[in-house]
N, C-alpha and C positions, 0 to 999 in steps of 0.2 A: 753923545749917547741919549738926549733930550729931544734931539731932534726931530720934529715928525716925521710921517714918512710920505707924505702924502706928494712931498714936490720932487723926491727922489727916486717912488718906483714906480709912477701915476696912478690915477685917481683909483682905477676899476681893481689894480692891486692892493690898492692900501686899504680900498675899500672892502676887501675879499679877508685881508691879515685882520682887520681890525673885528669885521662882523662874527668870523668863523673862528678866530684864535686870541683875542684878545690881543693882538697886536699891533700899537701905536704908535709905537718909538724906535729910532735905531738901535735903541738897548735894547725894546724888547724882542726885537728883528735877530738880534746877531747874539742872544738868552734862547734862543729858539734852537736846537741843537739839533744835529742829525740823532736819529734813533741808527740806526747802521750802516753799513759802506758796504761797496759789492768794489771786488778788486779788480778791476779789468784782466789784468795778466792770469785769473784763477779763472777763468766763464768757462762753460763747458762747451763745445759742440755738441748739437742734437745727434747724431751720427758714433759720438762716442757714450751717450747714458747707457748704464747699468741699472737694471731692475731694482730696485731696493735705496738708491743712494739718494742722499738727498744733493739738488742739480741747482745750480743759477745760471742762467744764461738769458741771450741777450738776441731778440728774434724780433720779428714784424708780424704782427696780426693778418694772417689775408682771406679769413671768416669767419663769420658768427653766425651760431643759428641756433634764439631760441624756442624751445618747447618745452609743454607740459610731462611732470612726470606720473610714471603708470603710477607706481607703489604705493608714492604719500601725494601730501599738499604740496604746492608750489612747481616754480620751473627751472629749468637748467638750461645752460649757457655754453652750447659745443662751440669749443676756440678751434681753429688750425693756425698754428704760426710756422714760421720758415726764417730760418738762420742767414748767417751771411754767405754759405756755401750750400744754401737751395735745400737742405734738408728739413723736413715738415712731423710737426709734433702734433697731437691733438692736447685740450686742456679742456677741463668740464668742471662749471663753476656751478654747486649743487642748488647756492641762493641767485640763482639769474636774475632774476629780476632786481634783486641790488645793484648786480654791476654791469648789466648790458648798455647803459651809458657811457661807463669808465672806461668798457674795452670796445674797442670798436676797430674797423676794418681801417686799417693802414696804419695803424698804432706802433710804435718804437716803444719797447719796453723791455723793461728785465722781467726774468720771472724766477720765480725758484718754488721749491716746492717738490715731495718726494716723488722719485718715480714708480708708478704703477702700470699695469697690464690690465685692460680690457677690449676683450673678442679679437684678443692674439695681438694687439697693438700697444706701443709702450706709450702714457698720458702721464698728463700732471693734474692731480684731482683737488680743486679748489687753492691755486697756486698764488703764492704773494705776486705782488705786481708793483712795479712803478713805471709810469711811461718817461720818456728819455726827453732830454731836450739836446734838441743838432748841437749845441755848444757842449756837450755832457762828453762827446761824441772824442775827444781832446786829453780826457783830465784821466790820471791816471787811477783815480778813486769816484765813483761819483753816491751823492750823498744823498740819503733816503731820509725825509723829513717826517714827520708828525702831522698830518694832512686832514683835509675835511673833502667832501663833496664837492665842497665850493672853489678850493684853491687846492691844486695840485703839488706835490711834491716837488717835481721839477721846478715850477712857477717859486715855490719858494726859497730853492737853491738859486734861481737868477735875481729873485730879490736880494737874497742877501750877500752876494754877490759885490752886484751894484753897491749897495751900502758901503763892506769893506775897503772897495776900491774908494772909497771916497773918505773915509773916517780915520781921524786922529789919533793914534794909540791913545787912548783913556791913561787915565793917572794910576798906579798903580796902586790899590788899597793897601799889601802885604808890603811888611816891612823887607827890606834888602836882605837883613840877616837871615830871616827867616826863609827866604825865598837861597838863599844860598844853602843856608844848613840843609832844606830838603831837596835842594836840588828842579826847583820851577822854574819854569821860561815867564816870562815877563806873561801880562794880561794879555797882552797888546798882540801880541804873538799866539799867546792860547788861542783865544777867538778867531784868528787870522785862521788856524790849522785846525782849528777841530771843524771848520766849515770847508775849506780847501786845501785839505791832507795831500803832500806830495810824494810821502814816502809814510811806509805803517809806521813808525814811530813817532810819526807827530801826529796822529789820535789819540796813542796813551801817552804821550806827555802834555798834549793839551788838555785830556780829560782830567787827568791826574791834577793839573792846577787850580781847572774852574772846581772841582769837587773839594779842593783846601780850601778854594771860596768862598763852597756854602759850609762847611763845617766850620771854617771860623766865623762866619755871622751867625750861626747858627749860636755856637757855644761863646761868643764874645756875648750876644743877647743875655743866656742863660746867664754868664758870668757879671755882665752889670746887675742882672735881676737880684741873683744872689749877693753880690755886696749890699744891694738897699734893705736887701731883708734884714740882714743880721745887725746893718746900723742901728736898726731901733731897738730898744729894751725892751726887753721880755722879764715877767715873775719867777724870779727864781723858786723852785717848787723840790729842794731835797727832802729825800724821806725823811720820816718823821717815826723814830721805833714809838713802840705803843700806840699807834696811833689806829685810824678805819683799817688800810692797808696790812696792816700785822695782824689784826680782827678777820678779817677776811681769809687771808692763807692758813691762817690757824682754825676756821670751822671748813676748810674746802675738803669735798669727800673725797676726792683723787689728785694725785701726783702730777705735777706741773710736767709736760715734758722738756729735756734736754733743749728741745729750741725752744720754747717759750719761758725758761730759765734765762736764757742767752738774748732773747731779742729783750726781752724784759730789762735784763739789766743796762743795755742799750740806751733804753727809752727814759729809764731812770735818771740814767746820767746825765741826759741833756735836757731831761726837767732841771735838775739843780741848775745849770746855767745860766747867765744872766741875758744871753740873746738866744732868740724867738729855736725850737728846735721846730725841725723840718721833714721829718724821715717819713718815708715811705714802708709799711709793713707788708709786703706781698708774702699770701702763705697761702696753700693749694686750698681746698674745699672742705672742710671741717679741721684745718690742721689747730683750731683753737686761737682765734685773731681773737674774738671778744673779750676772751677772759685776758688777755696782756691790753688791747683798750681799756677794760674795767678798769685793772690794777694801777694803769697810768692813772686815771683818772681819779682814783681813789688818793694818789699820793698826790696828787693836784689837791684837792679837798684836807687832806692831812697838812696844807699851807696856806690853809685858811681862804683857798680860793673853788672857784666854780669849773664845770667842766660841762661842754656842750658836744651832743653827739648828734651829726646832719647823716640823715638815709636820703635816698632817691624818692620813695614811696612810700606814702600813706602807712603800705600796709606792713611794709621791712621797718618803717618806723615805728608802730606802735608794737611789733612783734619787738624788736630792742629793746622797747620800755619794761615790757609785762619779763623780757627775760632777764635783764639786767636787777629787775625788783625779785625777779625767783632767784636766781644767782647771790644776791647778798641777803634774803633772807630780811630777818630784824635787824641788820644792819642799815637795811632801805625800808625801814617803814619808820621816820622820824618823823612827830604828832600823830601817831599813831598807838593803837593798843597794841602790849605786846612789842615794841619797839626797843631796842639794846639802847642801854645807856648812851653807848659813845655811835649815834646813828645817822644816818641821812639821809634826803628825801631825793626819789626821782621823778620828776614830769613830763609830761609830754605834749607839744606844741604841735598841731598840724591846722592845715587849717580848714575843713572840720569840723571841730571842737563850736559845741552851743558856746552860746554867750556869755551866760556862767560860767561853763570849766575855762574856756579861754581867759574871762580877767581874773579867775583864779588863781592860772595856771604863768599867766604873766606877770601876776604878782606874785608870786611865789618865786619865779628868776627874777625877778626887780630888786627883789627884797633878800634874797637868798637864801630864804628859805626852803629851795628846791638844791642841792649840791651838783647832781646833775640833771641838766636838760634836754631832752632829746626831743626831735622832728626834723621834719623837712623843709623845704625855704621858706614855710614860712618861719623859721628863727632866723631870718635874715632880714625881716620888714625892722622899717625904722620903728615901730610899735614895741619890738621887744627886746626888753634892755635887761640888761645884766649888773649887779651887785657887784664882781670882779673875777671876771672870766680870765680862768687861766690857761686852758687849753681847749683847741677844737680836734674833735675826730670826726673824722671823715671819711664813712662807708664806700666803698666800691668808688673810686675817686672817680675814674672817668665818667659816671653821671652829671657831674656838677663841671660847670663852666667856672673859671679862675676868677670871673669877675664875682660869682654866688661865694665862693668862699673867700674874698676879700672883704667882701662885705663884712665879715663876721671879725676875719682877721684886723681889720680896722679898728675897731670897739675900742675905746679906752686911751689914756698915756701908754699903755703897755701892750706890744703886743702880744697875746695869747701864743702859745704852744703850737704845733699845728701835729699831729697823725694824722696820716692817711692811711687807710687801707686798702687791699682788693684782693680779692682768688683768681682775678683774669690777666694774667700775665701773656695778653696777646697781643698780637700786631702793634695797635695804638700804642697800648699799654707799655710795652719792650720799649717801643722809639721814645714815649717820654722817658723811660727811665735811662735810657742811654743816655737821650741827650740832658736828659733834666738835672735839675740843682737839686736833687734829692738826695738824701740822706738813706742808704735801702738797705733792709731787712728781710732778710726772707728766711720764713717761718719754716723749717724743715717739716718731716713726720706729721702722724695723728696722735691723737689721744686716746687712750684703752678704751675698750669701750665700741669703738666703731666697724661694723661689720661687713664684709666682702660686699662689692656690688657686680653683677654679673651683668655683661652689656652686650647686644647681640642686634647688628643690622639684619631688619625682616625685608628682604628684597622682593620688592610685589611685580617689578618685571619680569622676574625665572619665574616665581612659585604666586602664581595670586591667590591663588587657594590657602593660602598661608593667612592671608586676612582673618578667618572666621577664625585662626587659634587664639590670634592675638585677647580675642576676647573672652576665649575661653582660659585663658589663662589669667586675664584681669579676675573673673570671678572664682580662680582656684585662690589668689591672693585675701577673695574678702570673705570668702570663706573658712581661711583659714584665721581670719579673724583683723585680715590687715587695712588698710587702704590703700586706694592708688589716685595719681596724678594722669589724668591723659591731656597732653597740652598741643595746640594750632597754634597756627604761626599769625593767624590774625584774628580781631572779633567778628568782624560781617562787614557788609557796606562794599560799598567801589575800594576797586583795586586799582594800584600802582601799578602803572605797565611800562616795563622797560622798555624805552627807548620813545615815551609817550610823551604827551606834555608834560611839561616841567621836567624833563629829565634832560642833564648840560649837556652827557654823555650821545644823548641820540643821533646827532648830523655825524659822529667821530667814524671814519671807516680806518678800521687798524686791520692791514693784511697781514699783522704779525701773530694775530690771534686764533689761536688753534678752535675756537671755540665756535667760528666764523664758520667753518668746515661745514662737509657735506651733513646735510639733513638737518643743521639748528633751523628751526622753526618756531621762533618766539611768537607768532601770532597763536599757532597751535597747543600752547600749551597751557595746562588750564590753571584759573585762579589758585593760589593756597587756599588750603583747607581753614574753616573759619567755625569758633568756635562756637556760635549763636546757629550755625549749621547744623553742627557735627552732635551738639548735647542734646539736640529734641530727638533725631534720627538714633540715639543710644539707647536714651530714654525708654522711647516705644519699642526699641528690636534688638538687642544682641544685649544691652545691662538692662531690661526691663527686671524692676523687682527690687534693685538696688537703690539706694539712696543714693542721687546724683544732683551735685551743688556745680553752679557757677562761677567763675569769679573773672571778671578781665576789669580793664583799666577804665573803660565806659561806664562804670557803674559807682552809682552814688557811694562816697566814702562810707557812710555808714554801713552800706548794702555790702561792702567791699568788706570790711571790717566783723562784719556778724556772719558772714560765710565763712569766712577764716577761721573763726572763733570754734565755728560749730564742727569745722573739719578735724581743727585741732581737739574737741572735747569728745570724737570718733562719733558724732551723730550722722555723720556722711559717708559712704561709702567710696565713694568716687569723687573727684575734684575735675572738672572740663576747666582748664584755664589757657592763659596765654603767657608771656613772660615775666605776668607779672610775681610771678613764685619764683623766678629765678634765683634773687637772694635772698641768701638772709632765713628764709621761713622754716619753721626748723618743728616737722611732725613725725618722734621717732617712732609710731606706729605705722610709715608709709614705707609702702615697702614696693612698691611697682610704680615705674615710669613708665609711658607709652608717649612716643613722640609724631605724629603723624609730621609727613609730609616735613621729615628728620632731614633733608637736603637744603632745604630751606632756611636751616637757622648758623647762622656763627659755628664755627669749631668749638669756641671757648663758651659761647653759650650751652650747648649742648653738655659739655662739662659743669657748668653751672647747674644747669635745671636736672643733670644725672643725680649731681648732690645733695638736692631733696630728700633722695632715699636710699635707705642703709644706716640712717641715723641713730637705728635703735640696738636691740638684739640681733633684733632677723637678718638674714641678708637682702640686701635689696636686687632687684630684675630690672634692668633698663632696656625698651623694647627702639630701635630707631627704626620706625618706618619708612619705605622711600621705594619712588618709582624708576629710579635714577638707575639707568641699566649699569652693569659689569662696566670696568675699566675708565670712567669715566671721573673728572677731578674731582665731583660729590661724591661719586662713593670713596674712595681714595681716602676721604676728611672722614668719613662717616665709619670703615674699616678702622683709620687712626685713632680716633675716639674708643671703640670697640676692643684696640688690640693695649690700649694702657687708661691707666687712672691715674698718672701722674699729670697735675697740668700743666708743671713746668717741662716736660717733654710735649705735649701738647702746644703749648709757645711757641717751640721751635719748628715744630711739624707747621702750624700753621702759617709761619713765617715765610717758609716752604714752597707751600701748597697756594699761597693766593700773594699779590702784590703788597707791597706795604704800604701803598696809599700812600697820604699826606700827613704826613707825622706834626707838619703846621696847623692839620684842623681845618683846612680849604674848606672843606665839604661842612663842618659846624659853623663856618662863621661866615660861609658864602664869598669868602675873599679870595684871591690866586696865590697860589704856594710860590715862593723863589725855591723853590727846592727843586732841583732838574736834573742831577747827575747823582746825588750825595743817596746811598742807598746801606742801611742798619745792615743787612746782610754781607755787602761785600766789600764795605769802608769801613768797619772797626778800628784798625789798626792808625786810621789816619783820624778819626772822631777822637781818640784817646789821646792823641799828642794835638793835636786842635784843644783840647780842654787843659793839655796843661798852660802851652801859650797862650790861649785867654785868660785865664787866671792870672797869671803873673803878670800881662799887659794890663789887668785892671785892677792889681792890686799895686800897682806903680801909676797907673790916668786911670783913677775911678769912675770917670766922667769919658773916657778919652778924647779929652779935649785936645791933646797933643797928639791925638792920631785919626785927623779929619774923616780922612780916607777908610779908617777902618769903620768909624762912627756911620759912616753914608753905606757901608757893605753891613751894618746891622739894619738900616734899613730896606736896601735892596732886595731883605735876604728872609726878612722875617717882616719887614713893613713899619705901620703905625703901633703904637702901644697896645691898642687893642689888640692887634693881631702877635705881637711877640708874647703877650699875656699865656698864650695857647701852651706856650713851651713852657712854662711853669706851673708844671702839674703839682705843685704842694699846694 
């Protein structure tokens, strides 16, 4: 499986696998999976298509002609193909000039793809394609690969190929037993048939074993992780009656809710214990996460220890500071006037902070005289040390990299506590907690108090006239005394252009992708709207009169910091920002969102930054603007959003609606995911008995030293330590 491949499938092949796919080895050759299979015995004849059905068959190219379209930009690509019984199709591919290299005159290929009617003729409009190789011509499945510009589908089915015929069943990682209880065919044999399927059953029996493959590296990974954590000692931190904690719910002006009772006691519990707790608190968008952080925290403190709180941002972290010090009141003003007897001090560390409040503020955690600490990485420099840290919380977890919070989690003989929180229960977020060694929580309900938010996609492709309301209805808001957020999806400067430099994704032609279809024109469509744009152009004509503040992530902390300030103390009418308000900022006099160019951002984002507003009395108005015509997968997310406020239905919507990506993090840490078959959507069943066999495997070979084979399938599968780190989102 080590082997290269260079003397096996010659030079110009291995040279094509290696530049366009990352592939250098007979493992990675024969890890390289079909994406689907066309059945010989199912192909259609052209002569038998029906209008409407979706067709695969199997024909010869015998023209191309392209030309310019009238209507829009770019040109089109008129196919005539001809079957094996002389019947001729037309096919029109609407981005030609993508593929009039790929398809050419004399071409053997499959195609598939709906059938349509135009000028009384039945076509196939922007059709999948792979071309054929004469040995394909034989096999009673042939196998459709994951391809580039560079190396063809076919070319990669004769590569690997070649390989199998030549290669040794590999050792089998999965134990016998195991492999009997669920009923898998050997390694040796998976690989063999999930590339040369002779009959349908041995695609889902081969898929079915390589996908226990990665679910058990995946969860053997998470399972070694989690025995190392819990080896070390943690401060035990039970409540303490009379103590800050009993101070606190006894001045609190509102009733805890039923879940925040319930995660509460949770989190209590496994302070008192003596290894590290772990748990994840995911709770929708105001469902009340801070105040069961505080209270942990507070009962950290009630054991004579310290408690550290990491945000993403400058400005969500000193927004925590200033709310965590209103929330306990003279509880948190210890060396201060007016301070409760039994009190304590909160700080905050960014980095920011003059030179003053900084070794003020580091001596103050040095010394402990701060109980809790709150900022951003910078409470992770070797500069800032701790008196004895008992627990970290940790904001909106997926910001921070596993190596930033080990950092912290290091500190000491003991190690610290760990919470995590978040309100985005998306894609990413889902797959770690699937797969992850987490301990989860989730936060039901709101708290009394939070008022309807009303959310409505403004569709400027039907109605563009609709624009000029939008603003008129910002200024019915601040008139009636409120404020509002209008937020872009970027500050200014050069734009990121799909499919441009630096993007891995650009050489990839997927004709599985619906989105490839007639009329995409990436070149044509114009930059996101940019907030260093959009605020002077308000400014002078449509909010002219209004107090209008900026904020995005470009601007100096302080600059960042004293607009905040001024938004929250209602000297500003307007807020122009970017995501950087997403969490955490909490102004309950805001009461209107306007999201421009609303297609452009995350599902779960757009949930986030809806959250802003309705925080107070009022109800809040969430406007999602978008050029994104009717029926299309943006508006679909954009409608989803609009049609619930729940995020955890939102989760699933989104899980849905877009791919689930690399649940290893490929994409943060620039390294190649082992993950190729194993999908959160439609392997649950099999990730759940995978987590309990790794458990039990590594609470008998904590190390699995006695199971070499599996030890090499947690690397295969998730890699170097850095990169298994990824799946330990606590």
């Amino acid at each position: 499986m080590d082997t290269r491949l260079l003397g096996l499938v010659g030079k110009r092949a291995a040279d094509a696998l290696s530049g366009s796919l990352d592939i250098h080895t007979v493992g990675d050759l024969v890890r390289h999976y079909p994406r689907r299979y066309v059945d010989r015995g199912r192909l259609t004849d052209i002569a038998g298509l029906v209008l409407g059905e979706h067709a695969t068959l199997v024909a010869q190219v015998e023209k191309t002609t392209l030309r310019s379209m009238r209507q829009r930009r770019g040109q089109m690509l008129q196919v005539v193909i001809r079957d094996e019984r002389g019947a001729q199709l037309d096919c029109t591919f609407f981005n030609g000039q993508k593929v009039q290299h790929t398809v050419h005159q004399g071409m053997r290929a499959v195609f598939a793809g709906k059938v349509g009617i135009f000028n009384g003729r039945l076509q196939l409009t922007h059709p999948q394609f792979e071309e054929l190789d004469p040995s394909d011509e034989v096999r009673p499945f042939l196998s459709m690969y994951p391809a580039t510009g560079k190396i063809q589908s076919q070319d990669i089915a004769r590569c690997a190929r070649q390989v199998l015929e030549l290669l040794d069943d590999p050792t089998d990682p999965l134990p016998e037993s195991l492999r009997e209880r669920e009923k898998l065919p050997e390694l040796g044999r998976a690989l063999r048939r999930i590339h040369v399927p002779e009959v349908e059953a041995d695609i889902f029996a081969a898929r079915n074993r390589l996908v226990w493959d990665e679910a058990m590296g995946v969860q053997l990974a998470l399972a070694l992780r989690r025995h190392a954590a819990v080896s070390r000692p943690a401060p035990a931190c039970p409540p303490h009656p009379g103590g800050l904690l009993d101070a606190f719910d006894a001045n609190l002006p509102f009733a805890l809710t039923d879940g925040q009772h319930e995660v509460g006691a949770e989190v209590a519990e496994d302070l008192g214990l003596e290894h590290p707790m772990n748990r994840l608190v995911q709770g929708d968008v105001g469902a009340g996460k801070t105040i069961v952080a505080l209270r942990a925290m507070l009962q950290v403190l009630d054991s004579g220890r310290q408690a550290a709180m990491l945000a993403p941002t400058e400005v969500l972290a000193a927004q925590h500071a200033r709310s965590l010090k209103a929330m306990l009141g003279p509880l948190g003003r210890a060396g201060e006037l007016g301070a409760a007897e039994q009190s304590t001090a909160v700080t905050l560390v960014t980095g920011s902070l003059g030179a003053k409040a900084k070794r003020q503020a580091l001596l103050d955690a040095q010394s402990g005289a701060a109980g809790i600490v709150v900022g951003t990485h910078a409470l992770i420099q070797d500069t800032v040390g701790f008196a004895d840290l008992g627990l970290v919380v940790v904001d909106e977890q997926h910001r921070f990299g596993v190596e930033q919070r080990d950092a912290l989690r290091g500190r000491g003989e003991l190690a610290p506590h760990m919470l995590v929180m978040t309100a985005t229960p998306i894609p990413r977020t889902v797959a770690m907690t699937v797969y992850g060694d987490l301990e989860i929580s989730s936060l039901r309900g709101l708290p009394g108090g939070r008022s309807p938010i009303s959310t409505s996609v403004v569709p400027l492709a039907e109605h563009p006239t609709w624009f000029g309301r939008i603003w008129q209805r910002v200024r019915e808001e601040v008139a009636a005394g409120h404020q509002c957020y209008i937020v872009c999806p970027r500050v200014g400067g050069e734009d990121a252009k799909p499919g441009g430099k630096g993007d891995p994704d650009a050489d990839l032609v997927d004709h599985d992708d619906p989105d490839e279809g007639a009329g995409s024109d990436s070149d044509a469509k114009r930059p996101p709207l940019a907030v260093m744009d959009v605020a002077p152009r308000l400014i002078e004509g449509e909010l002219a009169g209004l107090r209008v503040g900026i904020l995005h992530g470009k601007l100096h902390p302080d600059e960042k910091d004293a607009v905040m300030r001024s938004f929250e103390r209602g000297e500003l009418d307007v807020l122009v920002a970017t995501t950087v308000i997403e969490v955490g900022v909490d102004v309950p006099n805001a009461t209107a969102m306007v999201l421009l160019d609303a297609d452009r951002f995350g599902l779960s984002q757009l949930h986030q930054l809806r959250g802003r507003v309705g925080r107070g009395s009022a109800p809040g108005v969430c406007l999602l603007v978008t050029e994104m015509p009717a029926a299309t997968t943006a508006r679909e997310r954009l409608d989803a959003v609009a049609g619930t406020t729940d995020g955890f239905e939102l989760a699933r919507l989104d899980l849905e609606l877009r791919r689930e990506g690399d649940v290893l993090g490929a994409v943060q840490s620039g390294a190649r995911s082992g993950l190729r078959l194993l999908s959160l959507l439609r392997h649950g069943d099999v990730i759940a008995k995978a987590q309990v066999y790794a458990k039990d495997l590594v609470d008998r070979d904590p190390t699995l030293a006695d199971h070499p084979g599996l030890a090499a399938l947690v690397g295969e599968t998730v890699g170097d330590e850095e990169r298994a780190a990824y799946l330990d989102k606590a």
